[in-house]
C-alpha positions in Angstrom: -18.1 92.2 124.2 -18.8 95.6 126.2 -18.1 95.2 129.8 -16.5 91.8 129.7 -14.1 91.3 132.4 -10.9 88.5 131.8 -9.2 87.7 134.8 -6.1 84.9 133.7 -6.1 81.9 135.8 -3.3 80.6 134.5 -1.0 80.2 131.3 0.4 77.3 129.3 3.6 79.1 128.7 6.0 76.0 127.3 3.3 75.9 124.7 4.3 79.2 123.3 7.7 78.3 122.6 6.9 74.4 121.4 4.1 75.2 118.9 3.2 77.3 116.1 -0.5 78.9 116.9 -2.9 78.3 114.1 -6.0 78.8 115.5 -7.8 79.6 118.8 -11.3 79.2 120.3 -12.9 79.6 123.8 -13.9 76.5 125.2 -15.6 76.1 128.6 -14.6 73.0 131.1 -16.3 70.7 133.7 -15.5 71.1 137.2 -16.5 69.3 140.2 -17.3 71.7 143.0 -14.2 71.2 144.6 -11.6 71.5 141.3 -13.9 74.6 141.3 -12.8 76.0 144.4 -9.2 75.2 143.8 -9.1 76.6 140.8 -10.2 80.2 142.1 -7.6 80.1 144.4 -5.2 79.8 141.5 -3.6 76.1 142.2 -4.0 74.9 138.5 -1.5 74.2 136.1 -1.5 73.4 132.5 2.2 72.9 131.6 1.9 69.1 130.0 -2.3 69.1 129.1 -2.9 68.3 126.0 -6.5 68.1 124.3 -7.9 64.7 123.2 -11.0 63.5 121.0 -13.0 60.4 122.7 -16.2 59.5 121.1 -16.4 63.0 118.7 -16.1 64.5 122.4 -13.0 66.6 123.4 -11.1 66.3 126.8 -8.4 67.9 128.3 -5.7 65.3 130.0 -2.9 66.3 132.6 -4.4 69.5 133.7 -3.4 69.2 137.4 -6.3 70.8 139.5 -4.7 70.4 143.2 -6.9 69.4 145.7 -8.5 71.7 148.8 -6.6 71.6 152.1 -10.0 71.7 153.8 -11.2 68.3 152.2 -11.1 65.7 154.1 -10.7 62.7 151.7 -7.9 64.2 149.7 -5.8 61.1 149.1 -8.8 59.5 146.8 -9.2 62.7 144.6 -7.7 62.3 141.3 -5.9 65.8 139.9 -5.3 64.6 137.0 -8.3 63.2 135.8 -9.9 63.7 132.4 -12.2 66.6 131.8 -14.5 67.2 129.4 -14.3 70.7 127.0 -17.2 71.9 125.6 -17.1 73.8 121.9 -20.1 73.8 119.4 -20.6 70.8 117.0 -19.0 72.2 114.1 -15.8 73.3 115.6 -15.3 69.9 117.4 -15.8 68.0 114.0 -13.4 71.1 112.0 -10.8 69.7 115.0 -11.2 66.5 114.6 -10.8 66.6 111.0 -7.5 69.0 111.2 -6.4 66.7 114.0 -6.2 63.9 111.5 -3.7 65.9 109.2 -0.1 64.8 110.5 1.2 67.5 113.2 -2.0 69.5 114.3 -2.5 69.2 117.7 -5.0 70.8 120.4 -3.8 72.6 123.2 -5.2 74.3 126.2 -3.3 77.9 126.2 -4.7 80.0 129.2 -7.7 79.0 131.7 -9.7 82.2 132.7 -12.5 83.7 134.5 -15.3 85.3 132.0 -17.3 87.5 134.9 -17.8 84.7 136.8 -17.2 82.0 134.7 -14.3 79.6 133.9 -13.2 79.3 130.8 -10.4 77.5 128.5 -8.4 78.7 125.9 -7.6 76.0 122.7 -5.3 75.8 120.5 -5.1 74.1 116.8 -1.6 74.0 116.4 1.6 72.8 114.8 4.9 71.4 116.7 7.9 73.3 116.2 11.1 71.4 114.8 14.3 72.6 116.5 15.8 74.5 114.3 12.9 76.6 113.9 13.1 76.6 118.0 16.8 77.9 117.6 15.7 80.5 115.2 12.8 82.0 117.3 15.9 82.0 120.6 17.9 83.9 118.3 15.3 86.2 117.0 14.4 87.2 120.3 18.0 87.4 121.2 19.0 89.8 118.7 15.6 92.1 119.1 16.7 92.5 123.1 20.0 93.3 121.7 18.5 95.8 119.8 16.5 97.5 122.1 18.9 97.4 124.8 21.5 99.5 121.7 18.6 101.8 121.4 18.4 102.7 125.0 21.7 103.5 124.9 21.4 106.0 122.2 18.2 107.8 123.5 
């Protein structure tokens, strides 16, 4: 899109490591006012959140959205609460139905500002076993190695 401007929010980096991307869409998310506010200011974080269906509806779960230092009720604000993620109709029902095969999962990946508007990265993706978690450490391992040898050599 000409003249689109990201600005990242925040990242889900454990997810990188844990799963295996299979696909990705740009979802947007309801905020109150306040989670709004909070979220501009850059106290978000996505590290556990995971994506559920309720009701062929999708929501986000453990997204922690701290609350403002300026509000004065702050004790009864929930930061953890369920939010809803809006996609079209046929992506939510191609989700659902790849959801149903055994290890797909959706995952929020980066929240971002699109001009002035928040927006979600989700993931469809697959869990990583651990041996294919000790083959991507040593993967990276040995390319660092390598660049660090070609550095030398240059």
């Amino acid at each position: 899109m000409k003249g689109r401007k990201d600005n990242l929010i925040t990242k889900n980096k454990k997810a990188y490591f844990d799963y295996e991307i299979i696909d990705n869409w740009e979802a947007w998310i309801e905020l109150k006012w306040y989670e709004t506010k909070s979220v501009r200011q850059g106290h978000v974080n996505l590290k556990w959140s995971y994506i559920v269906v309720v009701n062929n509806e999708l929501y986000i779960k453990w997204m922690h959205v701290s609350a403002l230092k300026s509000l004065p009720n702050k004790s009864s604000i929930e930061t953890e609460r369920e939010r809803k993620v809006f996609l079209k109709r046929k992506t939510i029902n191609y989700l659902i139905w790849k959801q149903k095969e055994s290890g797909f999962s959706l995952i929020p990946l980066e929240l971002y500002f699109v001009w002035s508007l928040i927006k979600l990265r989700v993931w469809l993706a697959k869990w990583r076993k651990s041996y294919q978690k000790k083959q991507l450490l040593k993967e990276r391992t040995m390319d660092k190695e390598a660049k660090i040898a070609m550095k030398k050599y240059l």
